[in-house]
C-alpha positions as a printed Julia matrix, in Angstrom:
472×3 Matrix{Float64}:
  20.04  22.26   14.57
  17.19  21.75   17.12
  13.47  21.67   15.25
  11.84  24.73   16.63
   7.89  25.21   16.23
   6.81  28.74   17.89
   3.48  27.46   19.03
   0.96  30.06   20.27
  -2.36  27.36   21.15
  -5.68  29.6    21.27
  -8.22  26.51   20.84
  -6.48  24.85   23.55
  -7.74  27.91   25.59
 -11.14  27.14   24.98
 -12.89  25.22   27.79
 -12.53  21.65   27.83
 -15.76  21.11   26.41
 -14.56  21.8    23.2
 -11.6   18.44   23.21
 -10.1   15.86   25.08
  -6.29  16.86   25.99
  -4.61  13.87   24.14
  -0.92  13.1    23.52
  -0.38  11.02   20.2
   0.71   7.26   20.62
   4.61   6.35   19.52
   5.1    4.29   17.2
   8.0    1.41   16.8
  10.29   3.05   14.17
   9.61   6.58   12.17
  11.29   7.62    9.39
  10.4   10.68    8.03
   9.99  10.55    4.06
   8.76  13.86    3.32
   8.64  17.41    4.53
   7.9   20.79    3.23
  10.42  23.24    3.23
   8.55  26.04    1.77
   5.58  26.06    4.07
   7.81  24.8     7.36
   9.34  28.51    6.41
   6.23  30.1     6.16
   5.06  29.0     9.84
   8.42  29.93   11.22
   9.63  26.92   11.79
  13.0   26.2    12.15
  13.7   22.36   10.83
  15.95  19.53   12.62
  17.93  17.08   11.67
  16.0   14.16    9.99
  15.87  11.64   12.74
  14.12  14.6    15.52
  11.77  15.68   12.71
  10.9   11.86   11.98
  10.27  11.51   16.03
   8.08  14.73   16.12
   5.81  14.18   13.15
   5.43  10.7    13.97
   3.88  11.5    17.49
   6.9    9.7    19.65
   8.21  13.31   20.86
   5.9   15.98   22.11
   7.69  19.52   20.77
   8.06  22.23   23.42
   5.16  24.4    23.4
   2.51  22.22   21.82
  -0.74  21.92   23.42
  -2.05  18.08   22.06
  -5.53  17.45   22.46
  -8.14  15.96   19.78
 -10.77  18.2    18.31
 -15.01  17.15   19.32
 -17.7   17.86   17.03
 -20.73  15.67   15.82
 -21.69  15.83   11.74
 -24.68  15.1     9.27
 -22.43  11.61    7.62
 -24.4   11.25    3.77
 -27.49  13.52    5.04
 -27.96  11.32    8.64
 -26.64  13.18   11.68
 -24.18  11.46   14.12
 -24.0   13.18   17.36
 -20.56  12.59   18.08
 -17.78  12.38   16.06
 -14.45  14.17   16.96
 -10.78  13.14   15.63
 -11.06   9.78   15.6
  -6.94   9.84   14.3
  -5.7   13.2    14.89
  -3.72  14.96   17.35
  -4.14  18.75   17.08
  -0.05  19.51   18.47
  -1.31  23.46   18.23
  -0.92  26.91   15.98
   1.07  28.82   14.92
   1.0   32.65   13.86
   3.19  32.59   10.75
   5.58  35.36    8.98
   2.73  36.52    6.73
   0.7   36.99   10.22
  -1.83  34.12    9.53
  -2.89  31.41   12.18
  -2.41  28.15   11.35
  -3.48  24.63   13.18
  -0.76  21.85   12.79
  -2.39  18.88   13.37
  -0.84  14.93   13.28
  -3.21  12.54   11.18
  -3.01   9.09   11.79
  -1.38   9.39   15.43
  -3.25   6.74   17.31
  -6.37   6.31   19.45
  -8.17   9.17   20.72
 -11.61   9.25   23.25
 -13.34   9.68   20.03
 -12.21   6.43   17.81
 -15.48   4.49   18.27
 -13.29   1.4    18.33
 -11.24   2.23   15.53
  -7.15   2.07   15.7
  -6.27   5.6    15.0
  -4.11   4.97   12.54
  -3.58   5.76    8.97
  -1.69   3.47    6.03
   1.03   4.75    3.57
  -1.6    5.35    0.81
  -3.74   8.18    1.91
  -0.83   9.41    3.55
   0.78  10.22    0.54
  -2.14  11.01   -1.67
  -3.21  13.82    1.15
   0.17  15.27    0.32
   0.21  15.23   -2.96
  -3.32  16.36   -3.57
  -3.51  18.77   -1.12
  -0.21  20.58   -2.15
  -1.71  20.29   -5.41
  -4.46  22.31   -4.93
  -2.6   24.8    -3.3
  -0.18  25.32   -6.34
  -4.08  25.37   -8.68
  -4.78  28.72   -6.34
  -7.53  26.84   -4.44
  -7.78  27.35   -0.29
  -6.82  24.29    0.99
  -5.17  22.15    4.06
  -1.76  21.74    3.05
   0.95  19.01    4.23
   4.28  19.67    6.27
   5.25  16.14    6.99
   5.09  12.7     6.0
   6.59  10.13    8.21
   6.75   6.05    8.0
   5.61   4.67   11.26
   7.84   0.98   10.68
   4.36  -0.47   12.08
   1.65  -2.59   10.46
  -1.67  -1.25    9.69
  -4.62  -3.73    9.51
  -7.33  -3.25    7.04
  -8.69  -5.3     4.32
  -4.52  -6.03    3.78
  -1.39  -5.82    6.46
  -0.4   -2.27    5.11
   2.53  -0.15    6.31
   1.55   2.71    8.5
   1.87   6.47    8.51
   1.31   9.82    9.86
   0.8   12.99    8.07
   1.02  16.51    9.23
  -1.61  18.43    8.0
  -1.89  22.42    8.35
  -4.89  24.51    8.41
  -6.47  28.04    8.67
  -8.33  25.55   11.39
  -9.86  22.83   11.95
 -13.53  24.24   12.57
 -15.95  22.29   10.83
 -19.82  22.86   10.16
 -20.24  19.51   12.87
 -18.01  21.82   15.79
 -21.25  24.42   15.85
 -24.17  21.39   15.42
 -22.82  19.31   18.5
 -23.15  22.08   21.13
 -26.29  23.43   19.16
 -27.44  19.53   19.3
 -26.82  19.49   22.98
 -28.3   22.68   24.25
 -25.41  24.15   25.13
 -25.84  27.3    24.17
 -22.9   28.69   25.78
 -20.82  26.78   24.24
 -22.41  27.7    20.87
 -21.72  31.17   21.92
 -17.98  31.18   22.78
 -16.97  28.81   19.72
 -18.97  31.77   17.5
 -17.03  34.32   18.99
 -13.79  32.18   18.76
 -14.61  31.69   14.96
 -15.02  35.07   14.19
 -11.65  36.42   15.87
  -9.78  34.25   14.51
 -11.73  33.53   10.28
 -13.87  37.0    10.02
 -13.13  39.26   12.58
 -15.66  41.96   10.64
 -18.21  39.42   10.61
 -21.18  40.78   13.05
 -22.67  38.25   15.34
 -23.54  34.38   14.19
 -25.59  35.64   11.02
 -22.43  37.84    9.87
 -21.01  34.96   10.25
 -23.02  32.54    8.61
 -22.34  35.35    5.78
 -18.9   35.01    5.7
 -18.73  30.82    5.76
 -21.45  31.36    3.01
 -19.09  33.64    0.62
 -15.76  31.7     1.51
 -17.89  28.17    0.51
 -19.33  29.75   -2.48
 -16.09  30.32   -3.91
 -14.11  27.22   -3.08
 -17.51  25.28   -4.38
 -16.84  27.17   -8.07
 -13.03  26.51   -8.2
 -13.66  23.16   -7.53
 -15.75  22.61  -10.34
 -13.19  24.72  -12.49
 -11.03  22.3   -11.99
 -12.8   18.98  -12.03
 -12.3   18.1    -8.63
 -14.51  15.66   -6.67
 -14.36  15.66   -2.91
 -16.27  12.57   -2.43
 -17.58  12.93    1.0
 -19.27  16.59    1.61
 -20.23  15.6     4.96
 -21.21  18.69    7.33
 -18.07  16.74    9.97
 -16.21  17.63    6.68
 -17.17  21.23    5.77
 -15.18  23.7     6.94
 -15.58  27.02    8.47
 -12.74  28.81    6.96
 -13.41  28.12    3.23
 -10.53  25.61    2.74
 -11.29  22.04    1.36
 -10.06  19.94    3.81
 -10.09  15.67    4.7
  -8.59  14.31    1.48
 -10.5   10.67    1.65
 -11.97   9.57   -1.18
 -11.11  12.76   -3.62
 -10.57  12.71   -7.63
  -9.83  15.01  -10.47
 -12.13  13.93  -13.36
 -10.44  12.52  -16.43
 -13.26  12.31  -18.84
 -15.57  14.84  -18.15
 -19.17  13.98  -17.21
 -21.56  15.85  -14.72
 -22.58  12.84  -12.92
 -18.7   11.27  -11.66
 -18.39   9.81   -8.59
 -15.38   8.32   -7.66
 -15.92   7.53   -3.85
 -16.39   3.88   -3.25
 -18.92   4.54   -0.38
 -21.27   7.45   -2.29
 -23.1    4.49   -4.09
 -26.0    6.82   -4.73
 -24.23  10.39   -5.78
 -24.8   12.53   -3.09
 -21.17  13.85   -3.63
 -20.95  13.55   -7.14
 -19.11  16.38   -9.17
 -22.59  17.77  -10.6
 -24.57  18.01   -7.03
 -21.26  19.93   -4.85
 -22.93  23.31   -5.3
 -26.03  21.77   -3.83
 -24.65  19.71   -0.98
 -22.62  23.05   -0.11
 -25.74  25.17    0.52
 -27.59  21.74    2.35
 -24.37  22.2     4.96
 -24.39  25.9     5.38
 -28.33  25.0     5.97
 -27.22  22.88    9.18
 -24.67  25.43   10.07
 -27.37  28.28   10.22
 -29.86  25.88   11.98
 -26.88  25.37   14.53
 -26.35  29.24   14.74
 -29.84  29.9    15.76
 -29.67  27.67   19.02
 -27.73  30.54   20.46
 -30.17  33.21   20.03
 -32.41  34.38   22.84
 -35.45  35.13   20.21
 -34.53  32.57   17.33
 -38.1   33.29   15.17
 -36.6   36.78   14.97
 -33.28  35.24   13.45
 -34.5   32.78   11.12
 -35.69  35.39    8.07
 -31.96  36.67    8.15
 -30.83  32.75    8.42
 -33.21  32.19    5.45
 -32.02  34.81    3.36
 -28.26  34.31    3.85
 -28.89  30.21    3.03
 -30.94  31.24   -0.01
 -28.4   33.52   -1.33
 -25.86  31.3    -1.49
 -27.25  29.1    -4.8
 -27.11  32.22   -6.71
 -23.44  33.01   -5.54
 -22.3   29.88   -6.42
 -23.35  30.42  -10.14
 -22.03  33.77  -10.38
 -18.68  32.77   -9.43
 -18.98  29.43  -11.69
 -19.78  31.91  -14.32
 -16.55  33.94  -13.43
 -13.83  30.87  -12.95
 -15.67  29.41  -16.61
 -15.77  32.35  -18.53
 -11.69  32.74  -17.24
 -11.63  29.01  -19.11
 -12.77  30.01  -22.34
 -10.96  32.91  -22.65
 -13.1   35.69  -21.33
 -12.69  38.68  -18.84
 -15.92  40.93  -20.35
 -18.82  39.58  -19.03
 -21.95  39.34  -21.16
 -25.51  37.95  -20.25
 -25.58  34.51  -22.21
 -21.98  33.31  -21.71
 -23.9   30.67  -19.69
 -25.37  29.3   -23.08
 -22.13  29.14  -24.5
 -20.29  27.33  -21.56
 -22.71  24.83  -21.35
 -22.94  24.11  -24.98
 -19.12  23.29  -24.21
 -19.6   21.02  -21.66
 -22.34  19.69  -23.32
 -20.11  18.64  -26.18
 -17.46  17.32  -23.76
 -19.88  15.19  -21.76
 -21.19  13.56  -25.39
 -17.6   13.65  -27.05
 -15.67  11.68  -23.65
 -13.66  14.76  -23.51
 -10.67  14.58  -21.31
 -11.76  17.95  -18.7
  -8.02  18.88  -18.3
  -6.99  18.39  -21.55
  -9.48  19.75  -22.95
  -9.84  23.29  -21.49
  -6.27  23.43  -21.9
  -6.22  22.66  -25.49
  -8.45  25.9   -26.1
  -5.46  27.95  -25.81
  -3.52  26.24  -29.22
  -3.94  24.77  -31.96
  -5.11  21.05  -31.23
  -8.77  21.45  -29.28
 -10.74  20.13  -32.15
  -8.34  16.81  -31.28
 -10.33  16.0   -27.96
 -12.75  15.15  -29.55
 -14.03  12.09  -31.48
 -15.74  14.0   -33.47
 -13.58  17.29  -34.04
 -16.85  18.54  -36.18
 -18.69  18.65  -32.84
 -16.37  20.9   -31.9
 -15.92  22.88  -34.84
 -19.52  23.43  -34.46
 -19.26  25.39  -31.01
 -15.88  27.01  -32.03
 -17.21  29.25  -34.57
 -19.9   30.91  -31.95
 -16.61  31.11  -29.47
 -13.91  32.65  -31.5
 -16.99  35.17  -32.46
 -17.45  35.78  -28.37
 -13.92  36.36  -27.99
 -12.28  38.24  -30.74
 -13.24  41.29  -28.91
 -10.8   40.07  -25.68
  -7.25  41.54  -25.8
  -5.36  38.57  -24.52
  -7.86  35.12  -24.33
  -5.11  33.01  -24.67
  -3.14  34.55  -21.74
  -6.38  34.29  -19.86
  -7.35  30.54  -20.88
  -3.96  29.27  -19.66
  -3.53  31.04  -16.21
  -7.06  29.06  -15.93
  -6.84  25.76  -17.19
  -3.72  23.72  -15.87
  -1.33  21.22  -17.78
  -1.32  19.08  -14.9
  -3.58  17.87  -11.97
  -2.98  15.15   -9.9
  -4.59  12.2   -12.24
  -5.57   9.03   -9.94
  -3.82   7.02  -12.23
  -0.71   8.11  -11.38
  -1.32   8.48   -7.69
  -2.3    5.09   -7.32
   0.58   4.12   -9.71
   3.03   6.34   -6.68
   1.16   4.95   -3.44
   2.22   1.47   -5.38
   5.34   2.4    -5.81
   5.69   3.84   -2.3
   5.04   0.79   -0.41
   7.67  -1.0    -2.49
  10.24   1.88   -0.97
  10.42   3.98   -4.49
   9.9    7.27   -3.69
  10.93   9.24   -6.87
   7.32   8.86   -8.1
   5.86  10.73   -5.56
   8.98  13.75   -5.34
   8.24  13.86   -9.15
   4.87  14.56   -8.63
   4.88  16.68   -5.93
   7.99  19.01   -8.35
   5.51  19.02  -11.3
   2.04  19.71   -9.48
   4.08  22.53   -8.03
   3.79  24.07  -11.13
   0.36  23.07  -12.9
   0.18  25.64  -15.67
   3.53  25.51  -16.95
   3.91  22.81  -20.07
   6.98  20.8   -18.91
   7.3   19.15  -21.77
   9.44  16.71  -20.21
   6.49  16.01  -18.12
   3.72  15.12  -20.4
   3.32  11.42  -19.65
   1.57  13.19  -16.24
  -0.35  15.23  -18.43
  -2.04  12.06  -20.02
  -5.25  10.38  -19.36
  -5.01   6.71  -18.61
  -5.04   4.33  -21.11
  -6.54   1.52  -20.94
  -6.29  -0.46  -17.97
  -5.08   2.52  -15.52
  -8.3    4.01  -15.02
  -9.47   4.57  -11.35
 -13.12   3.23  -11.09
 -13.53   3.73   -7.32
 -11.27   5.99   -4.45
 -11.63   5.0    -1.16
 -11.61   7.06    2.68
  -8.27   4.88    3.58
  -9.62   5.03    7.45
């Protein structure tokens, strides 16, 4: 059987202002060590034997149809702008309209050199590789809009970082690969025509009822507001918010230095290069509105009479704080066992997470544990808890099913860095049945598996993950 991708390339359409056409760089020996049946079916593709699939994903082959260029756009990097950016490691191959009638980008990460590596090698090692793909699959399993990951493929090359590491690509799919930075570079260049035609571009293809670039800036505002609030719901950390890293379809996307909490506290960061907490868990919502912010100053550029524009920009940006909390409300009410809404179930969530932050309350484990018998467990006090409990069980004895509710909201499993880092490890050494475990269990995170539960654990001591790093 001959791997057949029905490409149908609209960005590579676009003027050539918008990328640099760019074919990815071969590499000495492929082997392809992962791909995903489920969403290769989903894009129509029809899959090849192992050893073509292993040549395509790894860049060496250029499938008939694609388009391969490299994406340009510029980005605010921990609140200082860069004016150029672009894929420094990716090779956008093209889209595809799949059977449910969606448009998809498949993209290579990791692929080599591109006009835009400012004298980096293009290349990506094993580890973030294989995180990306378990992470990102991950979240899509948890319900939350994300990139997701086709392919995984050993390169048989060296990759030089701190360490010789071995290298890899992954193929990475997405609504698209617009970002926040696509609208400021034109905006930050004058180009205002440019502006214009990647605004209409975005709209046709993300919100095709969105009118104009404030209906827009509407829509990216709603779509953000919501992935923001699951986020938190689940106690994930992106770890680099950048505006180069925000994107315009609502999906998180660029899995670098990213971590599910295990002990809960407002104030985790995991990322190695956030040494003063921009992205921690606690200040997302914020950094969320500070990027739509630069997207709506972008916006403006391309309006003949911006001073008329700027109220509306105002008002959409200032909305977006209050959105946020509504839907945090929603996804933590959901945790706790609530579908009635009432006008102090803020007090009582907080109080929670209060508790949890003073307690060292696993997050995951401790959400989950609301829905039996053991909650009062997580804690090293249980009277702590017993002392919230009583105003909670009040709350929800009126609710017909909170259990029901708590567990299609709170998941058994998330991907815990400890046992990542414990896969990538074993990865290198050429044990795979780490990561296929993970990826089968995360594929269902709010059934029990009871045959699971050491990946429902927190680490013990020793396996803890102080510090996640970009893996550039």
């Amino acid at each position: 059987m001959t791997l057949t991708i029905p490409f149908d390339n609209s960005y590579a359409r676009l003027p050539a202002t918008f990328y640099s056409s760019q074919a990815p760089d071969p590499v000495k020996a492929p082997r392809l060590v992962a791909f995903n049946d489920d969403l290769a079916r989903i894009l129509g593709i029809e899959p090849g034997d192992t050893e073509e699939m292993a040549q395509v994903f790894a860049g060496n082959r250029t499938p008939e149809g694609a388009s391969p260029l490299s994406q340009l756009y510029s980005g605010h990097q921990f609140g200082q702008y860069n004016p150029q950016l672009g894929d420094g490691r990716a090779v956008l191959l093209g889209e595809t309209v799949g059977i449910d009638g969606q448009r998809r980008d498949i993209q290579l990460k990791g692929s080599g050199r591109t006009p835009y590596s400012r004298g980096g090698d293009g290349r990506a090692w094993l580890g973030p590789v294989l995180r990306e793909y378990v992470v990102s699959e991950a979240m899509h399993a948890l319900g939350i809009p994300t990139t997701r990951a086709l392919a995984a493929v050993e390169t048989g090359e060296p990759v030089y970082r701190e360490a010789v590491l071995p290298g890899a690509v992954l193929t990475r799919v997405a609504a698209s690969h617009l970002r926040v930075g696509t609208f400021q570079i034109f905006a930050a260049r004058g180009d205002a025509r440019s502006l214009k035609q990647l605004t209409d571009y975005a709209i046709a293809r993300h919100y095709p009822d969105a009118d104009g670039p404030m209906g827009l800036l509407a829509a990216v505002r709603d779509a953000q507001a919501d992935l923001i609030a699951r986020w938190m719901g689940v106690g994930f950390i992106h770890g680099v918010m950048n505006t180069d890293n925000s994107s315009i379809s609502g999906e998180t996307i660029d899995y670098g230095p990213c971590a599910f909490m295990d002990v809960y506290h407002p104030d985790t960061v995991f990322s190695s290069i956030d040494r003063m907490g921009r992205y921690a868990y606690s200040n997302q919502p914020d950094i969320a509105v500070w990027n739509l912010a630069q997207l709506a100053t972008a916006l403006i550029q391309q309006v003949e009479t911006p001073e008329d524009t700027v109220q509306d920009a105002t008002e959409i940006v200032h909305a977006m704080p209050g959105l946020i909390r509504e839907r945090w409300l929603s996804v933590f009410r959901a945790k706790i066992g609530i579908t009635e809404a009432r006008g102090d179930d803020h007090v009582l969530i907080n109080d929670l997470l209060d508790r949890m932050a003073a307690g060292q309350v696993d997050f995951t484990n401790g959400f989950r544990a609301l829905s039996g018998e053991a909650a009062r467990d997580q804690f090293a006090d249980p009277a702590v808890f017993d002392a919230w409990a009583e105003k909670w069980r009040a709350r929800i004895e009126s609710e017909p099913d909170p259990v029901a509710v708590m567990r299609r909201a709170n998941p058994a499993f998330i991907p815990r860095n400890h046992r990542v880092e414990q896969m990538i490890e074993a990865a290198v050494n050429g044990d795979y049945a780490p990561f296929d475990r993970l990826n089968t269990v995360l594929a269902r995170p709010f059934e029990d598996q009871p045959d699971h539960a050491d990946l429902a654990r927190p680490p013990a001591a020793g396996e803890a993950v102080a510090a996640t790093f970009c893996g550039t």
